[in-house]
C-alpha positions in Angstrom: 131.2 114.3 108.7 128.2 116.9 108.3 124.9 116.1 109.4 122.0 115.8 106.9 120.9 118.4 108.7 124.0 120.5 107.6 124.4 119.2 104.3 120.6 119.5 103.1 118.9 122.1 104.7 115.7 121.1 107.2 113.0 122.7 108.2 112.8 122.8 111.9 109.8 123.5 113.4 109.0 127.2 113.0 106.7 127.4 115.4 105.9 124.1 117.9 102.1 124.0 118.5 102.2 121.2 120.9 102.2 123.6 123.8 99.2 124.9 122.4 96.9 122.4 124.1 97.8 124.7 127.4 97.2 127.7 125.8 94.4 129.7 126.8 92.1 130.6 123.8 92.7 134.5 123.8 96.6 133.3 124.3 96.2 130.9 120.9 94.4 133.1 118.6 96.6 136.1 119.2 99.7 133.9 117.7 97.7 133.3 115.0 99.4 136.3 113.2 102.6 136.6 113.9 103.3 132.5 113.4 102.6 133.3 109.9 105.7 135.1 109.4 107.7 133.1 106.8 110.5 131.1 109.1 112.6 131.2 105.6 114.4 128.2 106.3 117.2 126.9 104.5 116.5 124.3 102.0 118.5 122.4 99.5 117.5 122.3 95.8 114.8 119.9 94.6 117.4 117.3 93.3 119.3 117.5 95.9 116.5 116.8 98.5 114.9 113.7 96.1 118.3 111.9 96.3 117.9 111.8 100.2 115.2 109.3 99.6 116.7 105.4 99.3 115.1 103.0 97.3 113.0 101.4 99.6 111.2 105.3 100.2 110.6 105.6 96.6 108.8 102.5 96.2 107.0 103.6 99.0 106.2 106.8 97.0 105.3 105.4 94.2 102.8 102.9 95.6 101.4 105.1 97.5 101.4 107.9 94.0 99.7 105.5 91.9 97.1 104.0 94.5 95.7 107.8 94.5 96.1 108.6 91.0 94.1 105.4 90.5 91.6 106.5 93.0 91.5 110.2 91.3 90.6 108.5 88.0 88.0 106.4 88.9 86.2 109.1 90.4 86.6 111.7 87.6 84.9 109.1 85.3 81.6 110.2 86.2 82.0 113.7 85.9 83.7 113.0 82.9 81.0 111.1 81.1 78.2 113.2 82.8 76.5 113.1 78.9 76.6 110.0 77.8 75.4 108.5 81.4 72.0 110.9 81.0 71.3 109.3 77.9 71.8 105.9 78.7 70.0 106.0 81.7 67.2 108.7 80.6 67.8 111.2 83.1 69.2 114.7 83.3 73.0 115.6 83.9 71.7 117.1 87.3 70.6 113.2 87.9 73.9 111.9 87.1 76.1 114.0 89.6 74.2 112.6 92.2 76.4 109.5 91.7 79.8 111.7 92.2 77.6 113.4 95.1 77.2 109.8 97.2 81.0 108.8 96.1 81.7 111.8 98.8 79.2 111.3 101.1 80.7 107.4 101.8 84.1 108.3 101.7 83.9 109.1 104.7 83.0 105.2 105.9 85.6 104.0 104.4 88.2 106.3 106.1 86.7 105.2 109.5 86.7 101.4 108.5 89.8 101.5 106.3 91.9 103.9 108.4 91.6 102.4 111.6 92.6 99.0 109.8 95.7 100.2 108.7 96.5 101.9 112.2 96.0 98.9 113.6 97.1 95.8 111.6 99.6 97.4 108.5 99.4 99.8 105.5 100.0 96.7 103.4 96.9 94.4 103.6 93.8 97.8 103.5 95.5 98.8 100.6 95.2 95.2 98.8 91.8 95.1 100.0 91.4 98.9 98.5 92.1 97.6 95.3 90.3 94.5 94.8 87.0 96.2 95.4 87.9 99.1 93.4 88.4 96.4 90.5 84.8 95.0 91.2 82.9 98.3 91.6 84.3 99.6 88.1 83.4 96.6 86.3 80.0 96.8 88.3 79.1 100.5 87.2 80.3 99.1 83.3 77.4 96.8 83.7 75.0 98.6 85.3 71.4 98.9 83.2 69.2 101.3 85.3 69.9 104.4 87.3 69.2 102.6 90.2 71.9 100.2 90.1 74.4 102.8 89.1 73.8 104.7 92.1 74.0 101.9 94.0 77.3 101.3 92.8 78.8 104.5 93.1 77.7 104.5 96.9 79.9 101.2 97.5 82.4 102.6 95.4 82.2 106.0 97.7 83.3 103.2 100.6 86.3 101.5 99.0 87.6 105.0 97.9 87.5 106.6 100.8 89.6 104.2 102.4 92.7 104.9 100.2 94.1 108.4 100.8 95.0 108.4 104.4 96.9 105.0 103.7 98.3 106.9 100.4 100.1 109.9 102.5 101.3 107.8 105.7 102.8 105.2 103.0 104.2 107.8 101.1 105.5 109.5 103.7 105.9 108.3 107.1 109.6 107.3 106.2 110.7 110.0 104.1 113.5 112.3 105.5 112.7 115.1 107.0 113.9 117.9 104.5 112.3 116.1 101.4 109.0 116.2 102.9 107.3 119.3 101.2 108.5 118.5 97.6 107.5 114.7 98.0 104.1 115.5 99.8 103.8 118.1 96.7 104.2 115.2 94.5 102.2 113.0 96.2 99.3 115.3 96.1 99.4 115.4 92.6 98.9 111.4 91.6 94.8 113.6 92.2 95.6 115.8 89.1 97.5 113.0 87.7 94.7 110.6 87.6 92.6 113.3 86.4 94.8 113.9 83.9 94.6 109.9 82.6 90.1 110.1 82.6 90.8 113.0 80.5 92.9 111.6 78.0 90.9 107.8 78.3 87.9 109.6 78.1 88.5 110.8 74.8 90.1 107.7 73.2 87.2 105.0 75.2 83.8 107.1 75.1 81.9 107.4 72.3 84.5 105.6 69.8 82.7 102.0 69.7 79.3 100.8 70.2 79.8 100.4 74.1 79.5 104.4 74.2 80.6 105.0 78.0 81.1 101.7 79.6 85.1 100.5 77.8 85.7 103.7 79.9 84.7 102.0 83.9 86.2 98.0 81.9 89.5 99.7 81.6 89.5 101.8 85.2 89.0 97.9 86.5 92.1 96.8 85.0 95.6 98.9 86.8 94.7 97.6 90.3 95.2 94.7 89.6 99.2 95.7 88.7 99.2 97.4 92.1 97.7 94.6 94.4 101.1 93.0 93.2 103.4 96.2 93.2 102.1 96.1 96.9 102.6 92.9 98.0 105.9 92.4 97.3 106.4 96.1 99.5 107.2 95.8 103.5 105.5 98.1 106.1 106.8 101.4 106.9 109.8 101.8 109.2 107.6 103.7 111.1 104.9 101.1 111.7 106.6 98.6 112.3 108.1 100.8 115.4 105.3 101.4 117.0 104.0 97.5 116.8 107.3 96.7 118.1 105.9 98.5 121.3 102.2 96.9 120.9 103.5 93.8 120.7 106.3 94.5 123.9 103.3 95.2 126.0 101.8 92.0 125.8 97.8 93.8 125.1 98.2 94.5 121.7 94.2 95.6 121.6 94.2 96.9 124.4 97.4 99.2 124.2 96.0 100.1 120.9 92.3 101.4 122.1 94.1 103.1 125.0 96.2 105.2 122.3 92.6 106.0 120.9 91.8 107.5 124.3 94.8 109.4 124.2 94.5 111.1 121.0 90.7 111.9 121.2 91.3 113.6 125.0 94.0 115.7 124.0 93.5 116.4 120.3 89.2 116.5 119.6 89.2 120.0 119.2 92.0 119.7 116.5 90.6 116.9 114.4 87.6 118.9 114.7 89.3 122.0 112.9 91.0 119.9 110.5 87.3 118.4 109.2 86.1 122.3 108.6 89.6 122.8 106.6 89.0 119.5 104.6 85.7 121.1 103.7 86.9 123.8 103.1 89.7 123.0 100.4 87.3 120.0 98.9 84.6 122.9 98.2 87.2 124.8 96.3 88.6 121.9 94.4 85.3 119.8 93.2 83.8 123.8 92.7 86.4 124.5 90.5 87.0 120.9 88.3 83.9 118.8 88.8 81.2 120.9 86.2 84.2 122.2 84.6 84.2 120.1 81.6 80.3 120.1 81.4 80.7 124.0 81.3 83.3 124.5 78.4 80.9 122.0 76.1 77.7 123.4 77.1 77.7 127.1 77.5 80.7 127.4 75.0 80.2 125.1 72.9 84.1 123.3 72.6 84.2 120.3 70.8 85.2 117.3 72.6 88.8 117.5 71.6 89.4 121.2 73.4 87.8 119.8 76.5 90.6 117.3 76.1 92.9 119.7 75.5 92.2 122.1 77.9 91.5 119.6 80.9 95.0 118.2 79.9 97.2 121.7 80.0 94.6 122.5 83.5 96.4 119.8 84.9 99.5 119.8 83.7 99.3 123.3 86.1 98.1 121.5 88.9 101.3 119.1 89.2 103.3 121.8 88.4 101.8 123.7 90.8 101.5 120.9 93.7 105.2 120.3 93.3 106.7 123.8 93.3 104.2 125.0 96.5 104.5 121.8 98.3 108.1 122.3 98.4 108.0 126.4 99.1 106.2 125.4 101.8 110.0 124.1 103.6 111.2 127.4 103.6 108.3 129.8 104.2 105.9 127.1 106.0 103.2 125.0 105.4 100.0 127.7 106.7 101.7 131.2 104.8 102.1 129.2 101.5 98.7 127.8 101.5 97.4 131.1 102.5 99.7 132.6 99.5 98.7 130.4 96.5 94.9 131.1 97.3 95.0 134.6 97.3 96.5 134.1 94.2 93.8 131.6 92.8 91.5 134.2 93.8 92.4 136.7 91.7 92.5 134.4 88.1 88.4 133.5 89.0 86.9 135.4 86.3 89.5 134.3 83.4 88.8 131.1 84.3 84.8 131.0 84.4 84.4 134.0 81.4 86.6 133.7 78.5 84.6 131.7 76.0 87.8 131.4 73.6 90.9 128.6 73.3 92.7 131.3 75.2 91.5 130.0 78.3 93.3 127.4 78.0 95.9 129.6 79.9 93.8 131.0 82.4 92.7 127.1 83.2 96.2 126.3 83.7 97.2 129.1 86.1 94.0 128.5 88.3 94.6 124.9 89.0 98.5 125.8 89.6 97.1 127.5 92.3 94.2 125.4 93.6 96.4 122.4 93.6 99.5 124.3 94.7 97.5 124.9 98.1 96.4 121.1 97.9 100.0 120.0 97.7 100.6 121.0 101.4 98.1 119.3 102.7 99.5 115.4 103.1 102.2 116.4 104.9 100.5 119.0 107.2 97.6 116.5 108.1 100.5 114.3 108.6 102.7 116.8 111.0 99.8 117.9 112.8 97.7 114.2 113.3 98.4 112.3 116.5 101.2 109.2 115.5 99.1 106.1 116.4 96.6 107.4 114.3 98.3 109.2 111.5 96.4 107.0 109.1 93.0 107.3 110.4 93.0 111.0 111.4 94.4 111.9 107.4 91.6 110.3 105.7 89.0 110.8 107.9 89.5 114.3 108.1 90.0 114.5 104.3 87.1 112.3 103.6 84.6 114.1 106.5 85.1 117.3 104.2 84.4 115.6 101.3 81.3 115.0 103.3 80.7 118.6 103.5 81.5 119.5 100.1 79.6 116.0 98.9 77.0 118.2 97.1 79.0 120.5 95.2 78.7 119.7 92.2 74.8 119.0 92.2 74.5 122.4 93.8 76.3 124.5 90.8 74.1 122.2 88.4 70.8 122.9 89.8 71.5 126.5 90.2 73.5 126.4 86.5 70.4 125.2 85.2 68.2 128.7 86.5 70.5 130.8 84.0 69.2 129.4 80.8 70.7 130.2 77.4 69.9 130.4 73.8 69.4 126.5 72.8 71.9 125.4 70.3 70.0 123.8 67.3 70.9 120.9 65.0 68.7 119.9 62.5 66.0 118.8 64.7 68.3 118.1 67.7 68.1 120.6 70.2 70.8 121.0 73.1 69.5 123.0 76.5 72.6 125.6 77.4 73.0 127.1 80.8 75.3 129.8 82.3 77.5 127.5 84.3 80.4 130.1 84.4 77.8 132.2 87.0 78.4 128.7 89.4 81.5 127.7 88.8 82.9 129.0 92.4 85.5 129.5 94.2 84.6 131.7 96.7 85.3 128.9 99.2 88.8 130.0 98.8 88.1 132.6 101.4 87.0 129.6 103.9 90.2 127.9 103.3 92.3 131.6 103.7 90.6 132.1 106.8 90.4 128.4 108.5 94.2 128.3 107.5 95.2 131.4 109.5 93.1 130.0 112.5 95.1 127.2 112.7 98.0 125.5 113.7 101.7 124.1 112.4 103.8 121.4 113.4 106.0 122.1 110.3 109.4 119.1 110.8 107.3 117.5 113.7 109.0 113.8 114.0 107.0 110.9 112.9 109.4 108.9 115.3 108.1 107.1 118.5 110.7 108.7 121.0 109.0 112.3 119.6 105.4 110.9 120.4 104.0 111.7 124.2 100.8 110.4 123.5 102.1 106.9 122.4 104.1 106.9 125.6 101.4 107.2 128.3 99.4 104.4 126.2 102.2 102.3 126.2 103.7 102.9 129.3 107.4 104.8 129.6 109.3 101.1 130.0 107.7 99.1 126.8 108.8 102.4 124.1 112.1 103.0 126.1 112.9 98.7 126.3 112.5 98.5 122.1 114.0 102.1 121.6 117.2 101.0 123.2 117.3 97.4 121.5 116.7 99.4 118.2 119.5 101.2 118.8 121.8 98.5 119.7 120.3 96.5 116.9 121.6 99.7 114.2 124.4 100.6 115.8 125.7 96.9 115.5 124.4 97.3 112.1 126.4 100.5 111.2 129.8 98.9 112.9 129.8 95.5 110.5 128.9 97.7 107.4 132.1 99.9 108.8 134.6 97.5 109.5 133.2 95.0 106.2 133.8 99.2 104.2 137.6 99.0 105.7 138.2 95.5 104.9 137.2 95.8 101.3 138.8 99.5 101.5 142.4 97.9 101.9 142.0 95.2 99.7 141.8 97.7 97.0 137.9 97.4 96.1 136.7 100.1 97.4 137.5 103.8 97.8 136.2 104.9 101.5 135.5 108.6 101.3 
């Protein structure tokens, strides 16, 4: 029988940068180059590869799809309702971004807290607890009265949100085979663009529409976790958690064993968390520079009504899950580093059509930049993932992400207050009159040279195993005897497994009720 190995297509690691650890540095950086040859590795078809999955991995998918989308749109609500917040609160739109601005800077607390949590005791129970204060701070920022409170908020939100995306990708994919990886970590990137997609559209039917003006908007956002707190807890732990507490728990120091594998993973691999903070900042600059003041840009300096925000927003998206899907799962055959490196280059160039045409047509220029911007972002779960140490895949993912966040926290205040130098001609209504500024000059994505060069500089594990026997590190926490004693029992265990479903397969087989093939 052929191997799914044989049958599917995988991508083997193109280039192991294990080894690199005893590398020197001239050594390293002069394989920087030539590792970015496309390994062109054989890959099945798309359908092909999403059969591999069983159901229990799409659930996991899914779970882990719809905890991010949720956490995309209850982030873009801000940004989305930028306006109507000024207003309410009397204070300019610059004002109101500072609430996105501390959402990013706490992220990065909550991937600390919330990471190490689920590294530790499950993916399972930091999820649930994800959710519930996700429902409390949306119906807390619906109420809030003063500026003051809603910043205050937004920081705790900033918290529970930053928790969710490292326990998003190592849900999603810690137990998905092999060759599906790229496509599904493609897909999985996109519940961002997704959620996005659903402030856009909620936006337009919640704000503005009844007496409430913004708030139904934050009242709703408070209402699908409570759908997913359930989807969740009727969900086991990942296959490949429940491994590696198998081993804690063999040891007899479950703490302990645990803070060892800390000591591990920070001796041998601080210099590559550290790089993988500076490319989170580097990727979050690009993406926040190029969607957060978006919206505020086509109304103000071009004057589209609120349905062609809509409209265009929607179709921008629409390219970034197309575009997160289709790179994510190029990035099997000519690896994860040269397709990043590819789609940005490519980003680059449709800058000015995105930022300058004043028209409906940029409807189309809107959709082919966030292709791009979120075709480069739909490698990154699984290459965090390949390249963070195993004990702490969970950790490592969203605290790198969220770090860069940190970084990149004061995006969008930044192209505001320096949107707001270029004054335009004011639009007059009656005796209303709107301030316009030249937010296209701000709108950036220069940052996609940071990313370019920060990817080439860096390393690939691309079909690195997520299994124990495949992790070093977790061995000399553990100690060799405790992983080899439950490796062999799980072995024994499945391969009693696989003999009763083959001899119960034969019996049935020759009683006529099934054919074996």
């Amino acid at each position: 029988m052929a191997s799914d190995d044989e049958k599917y297509g995988t991508a083997p690691t193109a280039y192991d940068e294990q080894p690199a650890a005893n590398m020197s540095a001239g050594r390293y950086f002069a394989t920087r180059l030539p590792t970015l040859k496309p390994p062109m590795h054989k890959v099945a078809n798309p359908f092909t590869l999403l059969r591999m999955l069983n159901k229990q991995q799409w659930l996991f998918f899914l779970i882990g799809f719809l905890g991010w989308t949720w956490d995309a749109f209850d982030f873009f609500t801000v940004s989305l309702t930028t306006t109507p917040l000024a207003t309410t609160f009397g204070v300019s739109v610059t004002d109101v971004t500072w609430g996105i601005t501390l959402v990013l800077m706490f992220r990065s607390v909550g991937s600390v807290l919330f990471g190490i949590a689920a590294d530790r005791y499950g993916r399972r129970w930091p999820f649930v607890v994800n959710m519930v204060l996700f429902i409390i701070l949306e119906l807390a920022t619906g109420f809030c009265n003063t500026y003051q409170q809603f910043l205050a908020v937004r920081a705790l939100y900033g918290i529970a949100m930053g928790g969710l995306y490292g326990n998003a990708a190592a849900t999603a994919l810690e137990d998905c085979p092999e060759p599906a990886r790229g496509i599904i970590s493609g897909m999985l990137q996109q519940g961002y663009a997704f959620g996005y997609l659903l402030a856009t559209v909620f936006s337009r039917a919640l704000v503005g529409t009844t007496s409430h003006s913004w708030r139904p908007l934050y009242w709703f956002g408070a209402c699908p976790p409570i759908l997913l707190i359930v989807f969740r807890l009727c969900l086991p732990e990942t296959q490949a958690y429940i491994e590696r507490s198998e081993i804690r728990h063999a040891t007899g120091h479950l703490t302990g064993t645990f803070i060892a594998e800390g000591k591990v993973a920070l001796k041998r691999h601080w210099i590559l968390l550290s790089y993988l903070v500076l490319l989170m900042a580097g990727f979050n600059f690009m993406s926040h520079g190029s969607q957060d003041l978006y919206p505020t840009m086509l109304q103000n300096e071009y004057g589209f009504s609120a349905n062609e925000v809509t409209i265009t927003q929607v179709v921008a998206n629409l390219g970034a899950m197309s575009g997160g899907t289709v790179i994510g799962y190029c990035s099997s055959i000519f690896g994860r580093r040269f397709s990043i490196i590819f789609i940005s280059i490519i980003g680059g160039a449709l800058l000015y059509p995105y930022t300058f045409v004043g028209s409906e047509s940029v409807i189309a220029a809107a959709y082919f930049e966030q292709f791009c911007v979120q075709g480069a972002w739909g490698v990154i779960p699984i290459h965090l993932m390949e390249l963070s140490p195993g004990s702490f895949r969970t950790f490592v993912v969203g605290t790198a992400y969220q770090l860069g966040n940190l970084v990149s926290s004061a995006s969008s205040t930044i192209e505001s207050t320096i949107g707001e130098r270029f004054p335009l001609a004011p639009l007059k209504d009656g005796s209303k009159v709107t301030q316009r500024y030249n937010y296209g000059l701000v709108i950036y994505t220069e940052n996609l040279v940071s990313v370019i060069f920060l990817t080439v500089l860096g390393p690939e594990n691309l079909g690195h195993s997520f299994r124990v026997a495949a992790d070093h590190d977790f061995e000399e926490a553990a100690g060799h005897d405790a992983v080899a004693r439950v490796l062999r029992t799980d072995e024994r265990v499945h391969r009693d497994t696989d003999s009763s479903d083959d001899g119960h397969a034969v019996e049935k087989g020759r009683a006529g009720e099934t054919e074996i093939v």
